[in-house]
N, C-alpha and C positions, 0 to 999 in steps of 0.2 A: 955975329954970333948971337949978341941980345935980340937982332931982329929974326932969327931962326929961331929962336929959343921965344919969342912974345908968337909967333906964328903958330908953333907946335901949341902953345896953351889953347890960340883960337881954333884950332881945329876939335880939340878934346872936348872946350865950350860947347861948342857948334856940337859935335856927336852927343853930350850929354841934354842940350837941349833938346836935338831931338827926339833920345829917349824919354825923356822925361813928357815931352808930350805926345809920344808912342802911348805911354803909361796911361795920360791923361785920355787921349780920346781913346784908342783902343784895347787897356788895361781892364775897366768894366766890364765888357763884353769878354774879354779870354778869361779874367778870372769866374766870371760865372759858369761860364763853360765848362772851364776845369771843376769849382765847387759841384756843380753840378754829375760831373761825371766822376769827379772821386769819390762824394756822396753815396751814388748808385750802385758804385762798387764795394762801397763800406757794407750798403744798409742791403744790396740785396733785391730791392725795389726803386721805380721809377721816382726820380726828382723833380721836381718844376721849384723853379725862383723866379718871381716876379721882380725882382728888384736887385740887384749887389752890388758893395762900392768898397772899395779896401782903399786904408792909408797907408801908403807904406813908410810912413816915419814909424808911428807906431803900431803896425802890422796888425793893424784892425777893421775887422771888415763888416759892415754894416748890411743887413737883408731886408726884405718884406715877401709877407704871403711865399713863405715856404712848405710844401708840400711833400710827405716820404711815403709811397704809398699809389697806387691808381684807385678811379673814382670818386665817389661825390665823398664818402668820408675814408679818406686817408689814415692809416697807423699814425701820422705826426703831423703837425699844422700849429704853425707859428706865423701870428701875424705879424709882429718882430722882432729883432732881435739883432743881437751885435756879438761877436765873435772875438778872442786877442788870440793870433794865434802866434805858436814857438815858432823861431825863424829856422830852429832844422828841419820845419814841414819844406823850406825851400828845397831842400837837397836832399833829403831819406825820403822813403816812401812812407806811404801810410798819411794821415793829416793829424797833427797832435795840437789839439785847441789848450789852450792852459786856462780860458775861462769865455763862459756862454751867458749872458745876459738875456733871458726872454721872455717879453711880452705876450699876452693874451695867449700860452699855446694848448694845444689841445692831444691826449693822448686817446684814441680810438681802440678798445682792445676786445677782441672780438676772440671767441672759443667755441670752438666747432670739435663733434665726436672726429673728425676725418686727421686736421690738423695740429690740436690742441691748440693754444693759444698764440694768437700772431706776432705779437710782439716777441716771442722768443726765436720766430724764423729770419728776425733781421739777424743782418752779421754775413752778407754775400752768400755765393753758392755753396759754401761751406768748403770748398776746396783754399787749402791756406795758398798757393800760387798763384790763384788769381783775386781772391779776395784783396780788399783795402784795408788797411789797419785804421782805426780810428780810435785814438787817445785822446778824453777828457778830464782836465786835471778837476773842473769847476762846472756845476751848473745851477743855475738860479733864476727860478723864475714865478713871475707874479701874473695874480689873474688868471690862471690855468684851468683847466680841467679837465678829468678821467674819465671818460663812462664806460664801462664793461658791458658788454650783450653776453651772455652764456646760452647759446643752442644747442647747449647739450643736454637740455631740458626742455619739457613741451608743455605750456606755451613757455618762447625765452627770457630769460632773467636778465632783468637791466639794471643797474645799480649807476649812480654819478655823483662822483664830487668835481664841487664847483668852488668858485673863487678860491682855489689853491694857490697857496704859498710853499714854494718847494726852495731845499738847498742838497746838492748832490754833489759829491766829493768822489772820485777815483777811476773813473767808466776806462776800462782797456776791451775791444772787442777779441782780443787776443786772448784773455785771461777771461777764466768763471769766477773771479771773485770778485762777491757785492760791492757794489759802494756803499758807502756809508755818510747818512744826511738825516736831515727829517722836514715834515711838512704839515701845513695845518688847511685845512680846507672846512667846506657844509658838506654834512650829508644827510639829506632828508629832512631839510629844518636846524639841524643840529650841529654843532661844533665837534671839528675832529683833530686830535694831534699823534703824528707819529712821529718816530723816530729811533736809527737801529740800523741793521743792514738791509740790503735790498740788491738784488741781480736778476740781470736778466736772462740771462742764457749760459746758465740752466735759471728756470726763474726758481728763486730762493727769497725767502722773509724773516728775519728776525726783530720784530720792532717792537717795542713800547707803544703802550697806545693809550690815551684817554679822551674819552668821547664824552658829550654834556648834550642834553637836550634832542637826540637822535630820535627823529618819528619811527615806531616800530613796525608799522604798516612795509617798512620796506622787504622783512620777513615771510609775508606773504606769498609770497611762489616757492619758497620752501615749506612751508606749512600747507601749502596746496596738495606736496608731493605725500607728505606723509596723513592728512586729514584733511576732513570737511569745515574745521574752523577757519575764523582767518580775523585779524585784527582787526579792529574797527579804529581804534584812538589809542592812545599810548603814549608814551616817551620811556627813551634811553639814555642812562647814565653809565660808561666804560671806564674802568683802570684796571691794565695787565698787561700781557705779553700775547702776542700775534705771533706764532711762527707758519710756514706756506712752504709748499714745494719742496724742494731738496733738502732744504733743513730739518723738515718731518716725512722723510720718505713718501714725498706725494701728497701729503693730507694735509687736515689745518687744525693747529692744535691751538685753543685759547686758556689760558693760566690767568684767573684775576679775577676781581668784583662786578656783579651786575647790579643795579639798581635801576627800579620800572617803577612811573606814576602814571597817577589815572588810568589806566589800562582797563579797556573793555574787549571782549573777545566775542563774536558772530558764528554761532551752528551753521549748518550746509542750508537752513530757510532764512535767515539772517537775521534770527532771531538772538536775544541775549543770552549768550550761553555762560561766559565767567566774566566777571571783574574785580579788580584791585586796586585801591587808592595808593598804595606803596608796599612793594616789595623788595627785599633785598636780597642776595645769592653772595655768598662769601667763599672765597676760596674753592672757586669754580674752575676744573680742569675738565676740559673736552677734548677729544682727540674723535675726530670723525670717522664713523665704520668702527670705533674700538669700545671708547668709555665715555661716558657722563658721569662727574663725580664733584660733591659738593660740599664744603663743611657745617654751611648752616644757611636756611632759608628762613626768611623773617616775612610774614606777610601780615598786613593791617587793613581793614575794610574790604575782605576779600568776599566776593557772593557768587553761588552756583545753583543757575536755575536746570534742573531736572522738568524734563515736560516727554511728557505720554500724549503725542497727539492723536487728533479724530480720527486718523488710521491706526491705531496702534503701537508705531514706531515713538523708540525712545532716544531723546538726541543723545544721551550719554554714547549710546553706542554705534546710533548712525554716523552724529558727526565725527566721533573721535575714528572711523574708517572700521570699528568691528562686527561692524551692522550696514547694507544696504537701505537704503531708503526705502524700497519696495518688497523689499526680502527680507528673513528671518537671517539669523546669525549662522545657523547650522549650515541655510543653502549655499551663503554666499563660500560657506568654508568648504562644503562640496565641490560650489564649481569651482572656487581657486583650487582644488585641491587636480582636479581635472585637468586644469588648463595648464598646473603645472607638472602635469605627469607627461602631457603632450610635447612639452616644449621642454623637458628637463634633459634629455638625450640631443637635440639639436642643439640645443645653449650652450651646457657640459664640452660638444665636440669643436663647436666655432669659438668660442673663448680659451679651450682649453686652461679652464682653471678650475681648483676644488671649491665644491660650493662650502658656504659659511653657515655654519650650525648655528642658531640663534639669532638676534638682534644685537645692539651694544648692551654693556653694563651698565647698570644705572647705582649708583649709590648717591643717599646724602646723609650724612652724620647726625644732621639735627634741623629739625622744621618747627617752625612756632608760629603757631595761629592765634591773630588777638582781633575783636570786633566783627569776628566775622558770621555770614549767614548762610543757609543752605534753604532753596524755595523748591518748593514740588508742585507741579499740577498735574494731573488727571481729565487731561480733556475727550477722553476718550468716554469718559460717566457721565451721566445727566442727572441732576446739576453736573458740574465740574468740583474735583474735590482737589481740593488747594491745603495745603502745609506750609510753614514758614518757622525755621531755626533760627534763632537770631542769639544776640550776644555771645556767640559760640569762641570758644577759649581753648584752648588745649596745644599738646605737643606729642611730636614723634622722635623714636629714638634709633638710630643703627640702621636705616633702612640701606641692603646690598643685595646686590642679583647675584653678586659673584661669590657670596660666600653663603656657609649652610649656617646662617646664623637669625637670628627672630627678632625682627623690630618692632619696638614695642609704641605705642599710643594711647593717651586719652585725653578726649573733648568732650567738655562742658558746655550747655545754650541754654535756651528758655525754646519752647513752641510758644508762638502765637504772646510770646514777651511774661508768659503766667504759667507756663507746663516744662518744671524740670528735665530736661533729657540728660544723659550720660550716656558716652561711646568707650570704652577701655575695648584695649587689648593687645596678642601679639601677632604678628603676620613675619613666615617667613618665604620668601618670595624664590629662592631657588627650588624649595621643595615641589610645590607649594604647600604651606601647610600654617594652622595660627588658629587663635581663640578670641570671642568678639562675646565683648557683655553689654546689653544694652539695655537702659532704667530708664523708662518716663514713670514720671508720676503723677495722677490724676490728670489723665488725657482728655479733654472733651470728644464725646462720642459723635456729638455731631458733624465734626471736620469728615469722619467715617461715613456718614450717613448715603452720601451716596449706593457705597459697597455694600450696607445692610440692606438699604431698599432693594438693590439687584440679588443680593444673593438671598437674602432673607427674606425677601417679599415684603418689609414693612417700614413704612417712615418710624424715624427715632426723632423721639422728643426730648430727652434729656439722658444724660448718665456720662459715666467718667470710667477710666480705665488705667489700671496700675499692670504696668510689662515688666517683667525683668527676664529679659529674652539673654539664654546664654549658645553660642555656637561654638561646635571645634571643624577644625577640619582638619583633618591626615590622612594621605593614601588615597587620594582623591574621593574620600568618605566624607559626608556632612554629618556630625549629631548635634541634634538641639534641643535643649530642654526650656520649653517655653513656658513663664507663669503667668497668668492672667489673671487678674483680679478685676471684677467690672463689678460699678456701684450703681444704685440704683437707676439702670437701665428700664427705660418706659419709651414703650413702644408706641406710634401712631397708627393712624392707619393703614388697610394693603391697600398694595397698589398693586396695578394690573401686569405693569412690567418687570415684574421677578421672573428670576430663573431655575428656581429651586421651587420645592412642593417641603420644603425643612418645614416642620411644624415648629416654628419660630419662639411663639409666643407661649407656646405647652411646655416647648424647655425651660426658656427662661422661670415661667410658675414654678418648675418643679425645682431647679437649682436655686434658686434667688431664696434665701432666710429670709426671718424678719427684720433684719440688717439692711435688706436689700445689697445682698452683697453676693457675687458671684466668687467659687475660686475654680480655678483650672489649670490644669499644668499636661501641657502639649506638647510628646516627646516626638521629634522630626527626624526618621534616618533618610537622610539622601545619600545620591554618589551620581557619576556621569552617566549612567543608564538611568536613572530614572528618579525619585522619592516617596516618601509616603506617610504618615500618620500613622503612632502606635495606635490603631482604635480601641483595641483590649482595655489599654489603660485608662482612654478617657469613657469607655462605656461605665467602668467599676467606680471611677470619679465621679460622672453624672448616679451609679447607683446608690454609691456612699453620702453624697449630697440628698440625695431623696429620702434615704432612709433617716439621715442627723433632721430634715427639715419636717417629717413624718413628726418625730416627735416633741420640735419644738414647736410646729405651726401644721397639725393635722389637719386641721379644717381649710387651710387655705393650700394646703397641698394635693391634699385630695378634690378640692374643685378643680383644681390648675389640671392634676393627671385626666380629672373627666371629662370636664367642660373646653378643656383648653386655653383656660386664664382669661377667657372673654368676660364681659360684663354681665353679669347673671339676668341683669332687666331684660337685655335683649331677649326678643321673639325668635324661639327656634325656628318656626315658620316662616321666616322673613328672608330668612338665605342670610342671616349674618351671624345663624350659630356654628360654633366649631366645634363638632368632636374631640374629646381628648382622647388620652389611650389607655382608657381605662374602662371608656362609654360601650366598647364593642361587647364587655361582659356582664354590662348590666342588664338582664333578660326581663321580657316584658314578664305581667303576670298570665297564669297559666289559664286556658280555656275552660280547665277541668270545673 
């Protein structure tokens, strides 16, 4: 009996040994096979594993170079990794890992108009009978990285973060509801941390986020889309809320603070168009295709250069896309206006959707400008006439597209660091409609000088000018009542390239007191057909002025009407006398 019974144990031995180095040498090889083919049926896509080893004391299976995905870059790629998986994967279907360990991996996620985005087509043919279930309780992993390609824009957008550090908690390919983890990685130079929910199919985002130090240049291909700008330098500072996909009906909604330093920004010539040493945005909600909405924008050392180049074109509205490089403003709205009348019945029928009345809304509560400048040139004049605002201060209040209400504004500078300027007013942007005061005082005439030689025919030697320019606008009506006060304006020589025959120099004699002091007040009605000059009013102002300088300064007035304010020594016969307008009545003496 004991010798039966010691027999029956060595036979059990003897079968168990064998299994057990069944396991050993040909366990490898089947479990990868199986891995391999449960994988493919989970994920939808072809597997390859370079390596797998399970222990089965503790049902851990160890990989290298795994691959979900065909091609040279794959949806998923893990150069290692280690797996615990549950022991009822033995015997239920489906593979249920309760924690994933992985090295270096890499998520490839690629968006096409055709497919939408790849990674949401993992999860088998979508038939639940023959798909594989796959349950992970845990994943973690170091060293990783994400790169996104978007071709559903021309050229395509690529974005990547690198050295990620991810923890992911819940994944059922069974269920649409997210896991829940968070992760830290670079993006673009800069530190990034999320954390929140996250799913993949349907893809869904709800994360916290705070970002430090992000190069802003990566904005770039959406800034393409909308303008001719495009960053040159920058950084990004983020805290708020991320939400994506299902959880915003499709779109991506951002709730939190921005903060930009050193920030410089490049026209469509690449030329310096804006910068800012620090800016801040508080209580910024965006919702993409809907609103832009802000509570307060803080900006410090901010500068905008304005340039009229040698063709005419003005970057304000080349680069910013409401002007053509080559083209005027009207044409370019012509032929959009053309190309969308051709294409608006085919579009309309192959989308079948209603088109979108306007743009987004844009509101911000409150802007405050401190150190900042505003530069002009005119390289289209000879010389070139150059401008420069500086120490410019001020604030705006209420601005909103979406409501019929009037924000209001005003900024204070210096021109040239010694010429008070003041900007007030209100603008309301749903109408459009708003009022604009504008004071310099004692402007140097010669920054103008260009514009008087062309239009006036004359270099300018000296003089100063006092503006208190007021504008409204409503009903798409402009009126403007402009005052002009110019001091002792002294004129140089003509020059050959004027464009004007304006007897320049006979005005000025006639308006100018012994003050040397000009006034004028220049009423402007414009509107979208066209504008004009009340002349009525400034003829009776030049006559009023003649008549008050008649009798304070007749002698010098009445030369100025005859002679035309030229220098009396001068040789009439020499071609450098000027007729005034008064010379044609003085009749010679009579024959008789």
């Amino acid at each position: 009996m004991a010798i039966g019974h010691r027999k029956g144990w060595s036979i059990t031995a003897g079968i168990a040994v064998l299994v057990v180095g069944g396991i050993y040498f040909a366990g490898p090889w089947a479990l990868k096979s199986w891995a391999v083919d449960s994988l493919g049926k989970a994920t939808g896509r072809p597997v390859t594993i370079e390596h797998l080893s399970f222990n089965p004391f503790t049902a851990t299976a160890s990989l290298r170079q795994l691959n979900i995905g065909a091609g040279d870059s794959p949806v998923i790629h893990v150069d290692e990794g280690e797996a615990t998986l549950a022991w009822r994967t033995l015997w239920e279907s489906g593979i249920h890992v309760e924690r994933i360990d992985l090295e270096g991996p890499r998520l490839h996620l690629v968006q096409t108009p055709e497919e939408g985005l790849n990674i949401t087509q993992l999860g088998g043919s979508g038939d639940s009978g023959k798909s594989t279930a796959l349950i992970i309780d845990s994943i973690k992993a170091q060293h990783g990285e994400i790169d996104w390609v978007n071709q559903t824009q021309s050229p395509p957008v690529q974005l990547a973060v690198t050295d990620l550090a991810l923890t992911l908690e819940g994944y059922d390919s069974r269920s649409s509801s997210p896991m829940h983890g968070e992760a830290t990685g670079t993006l673009n130079g800069g530190q990034l941390h999320a954390d929140g929910r996250f799913g993949l199919s349907p893809l869904t985002g709800d994360l916290q986020v705070r970002g430090q130090e992000i190069g802003l240049k990566l904005i770039n291909p959406w800034l393409s889309q909308l303008s001719r700008v495009q960053i040159d330098q920058g950084t990004l500072n983020a805290h708020g809320k991320l939400a994506f996909g299902e959880a915003e009906q499709g779109k991506v909604q951002w709730q939190g603070d921005l903060e930009t330093n050193s920030v410089s920004v490049l026209d469509g010539r690449q030329r310096l168009f804006f910068s800012v040493d620090k800016a801040r945005l508080e209580g910024m909600d965006l919702l993409t295709g809907d609103h832009l909405s802000a509570d307060q924008l803080s900006m410090s050392g901010s500068k905008m250069m304005a340039i009229i180049d040698e063709e005419g074109a003005f970057n304000l509205t080349t680069s910013l896309g409401l002007q053509s490089e080559g083209g005027s403003k009207q044409e370019n709205q012509s032929q959009h206006g053309a190309s969308a009348k051709e294409n608006e019945s085919s579009e309309g029928e192959s989308r079948n959707e209603p088109q979108q009345e306007g743009g987004m809304a844009l509101a911000l509560g409150h802007m405050e400008v401190s150190n900042g400048a505003f530069d002009f040139e005119d390289r289209n004049m000879s010389p070139r006439v150059t401008l420069s605002v500086s120490s410019l201060e001020g604030t705006m209040q209420d601005f909103d597209t979406r409501r019929d209400k009037s924000a209001s504004y005003s900024f204070k500078g210096f021109e040239s660091q010694q010429t008070p300027v003041t900007i007030e007013g209100k603008f309301n942007a749903s109408a459009p409609s708003g009022v604009m005061h504008l004071v310099v005082d004692r402007l140097p005439l010669e920054r103008f000088a260009p514009y008087i030689q062309r239009f006036g025919g004359y270099r300018i030697e000296q003089g100063t000018a006092d503006l208190d320019l007021r504008y409204q606008l409503r009903n798409g009506q402009l009126d403007a009542n402009n005052h002009v006060v110019l001091r002792q304006l002294d004129l140089g020589e003509e020059v050959s390239n004027g464009d004007t025959s304006l007897p320049l120099k006979t005005l000025i004699g006639v308006l100018q007191g012994g003050d040397g002091v000009i006034n004028l007040d220049i009423p402007i009605d414009a509107s979208v057909e066209g504008s004009g000059v009340d002349v009525s009013k400034v003829v009776w102002q030049v006559i009023g002025e003649a008549m008050e300088n008649m009798v304070t300064s007749p002698i010098d007035t009445l030369d100025a009407m005859i002679n035309g304010g030229d220098d009396d020594t001068k040789d009439k016969d020499s071609g450098g006398y000027e007729e005034g307008p008064l010379s044609r009545v003085v009749t010679k003496p009579s024959d008789d």
